[in-house]
Wavefront OBJ file of the C-alpha trace (Angstrom):
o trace
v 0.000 0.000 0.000
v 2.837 2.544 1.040
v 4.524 1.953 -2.674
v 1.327 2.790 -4.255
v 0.562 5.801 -2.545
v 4.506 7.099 -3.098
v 3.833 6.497 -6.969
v 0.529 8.427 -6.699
v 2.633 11.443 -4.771
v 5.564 11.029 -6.921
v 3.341 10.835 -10.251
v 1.176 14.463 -8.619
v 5.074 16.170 -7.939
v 5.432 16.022 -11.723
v 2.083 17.202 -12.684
v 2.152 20.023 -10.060
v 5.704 21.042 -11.049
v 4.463 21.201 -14.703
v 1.295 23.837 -14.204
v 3.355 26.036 -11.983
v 5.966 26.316 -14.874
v 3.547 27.022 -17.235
v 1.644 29.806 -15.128
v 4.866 31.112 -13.729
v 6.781 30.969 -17.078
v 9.757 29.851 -15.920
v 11.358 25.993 -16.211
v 13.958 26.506 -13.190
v 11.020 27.703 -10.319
v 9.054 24.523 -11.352
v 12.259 22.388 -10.819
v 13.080 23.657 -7.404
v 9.432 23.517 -6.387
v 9.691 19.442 -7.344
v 12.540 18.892 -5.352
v 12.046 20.540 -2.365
v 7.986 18.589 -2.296
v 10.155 15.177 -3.347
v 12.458 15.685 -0.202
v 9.242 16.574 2.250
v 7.626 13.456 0.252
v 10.643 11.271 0.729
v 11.249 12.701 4.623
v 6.990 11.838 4.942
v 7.437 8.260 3.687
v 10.635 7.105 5.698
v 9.183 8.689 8.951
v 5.625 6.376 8.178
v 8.515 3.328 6.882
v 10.012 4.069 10.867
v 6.776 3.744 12.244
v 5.953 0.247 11.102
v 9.104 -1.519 10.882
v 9.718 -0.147 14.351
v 13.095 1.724 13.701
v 13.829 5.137 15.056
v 11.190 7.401 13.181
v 13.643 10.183 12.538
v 16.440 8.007 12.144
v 14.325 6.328 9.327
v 13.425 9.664 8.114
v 16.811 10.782 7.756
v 18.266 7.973 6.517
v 15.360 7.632 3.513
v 15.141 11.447 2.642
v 19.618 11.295 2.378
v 19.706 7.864 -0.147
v 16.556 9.150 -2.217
v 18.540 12.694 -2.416
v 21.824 11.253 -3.528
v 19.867 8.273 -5.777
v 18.649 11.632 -7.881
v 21.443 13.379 -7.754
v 23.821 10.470 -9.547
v 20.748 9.832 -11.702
v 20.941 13.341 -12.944
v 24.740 13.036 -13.325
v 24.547 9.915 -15.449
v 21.862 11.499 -17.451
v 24.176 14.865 -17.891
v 26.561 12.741 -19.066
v 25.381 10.738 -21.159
v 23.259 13.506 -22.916
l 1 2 3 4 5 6 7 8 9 10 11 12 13 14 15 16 17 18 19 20 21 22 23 24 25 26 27 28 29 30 31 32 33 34 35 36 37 38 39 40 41 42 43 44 45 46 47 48 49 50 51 52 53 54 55 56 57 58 59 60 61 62 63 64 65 66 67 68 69 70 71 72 73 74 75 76 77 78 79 80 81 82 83
């Protein structure tokens, strides 16, 4: 249930991002606004992943919101360079 509800959250961060950059006009606001609602999403989710597997809830929180951060971030490099 958790792993649908993080694709339904992840799938509304890209929708959301996309309106605001088309009302705003501007590409780089709507890409800051999605990753500053991805870290609060992935901060939410390893808090509620604390909760029921019983480990330290900010601990958990932490620990999901730093590994989903630096998954991205070598995503984005590999994508950089291989574009």
């Amino acid at each position: 249930m958790i792993l649908g509800v993080t694709g339904l959250w992840m799938g509304y961060e890209v929708w959301a991002s996309a309106i605001y950059s088309q009302v705003m006009g501007t590409l780089v606001k709507g890409i800051q606004v999605t990753v500053a609602v991805t870290l609060v999403a992935l901060f939410v989710f390893g808090g509620l992943k604390g909760r029921f597997t019983g480990a330290p809830i900010w601990r958990s929180a932490f620990q999901t919101t730093l590994v989903g951060a630096a998954a991205s971030g070598v995503a984005f490099l590999i994508a950089r360079a291989v574009a």
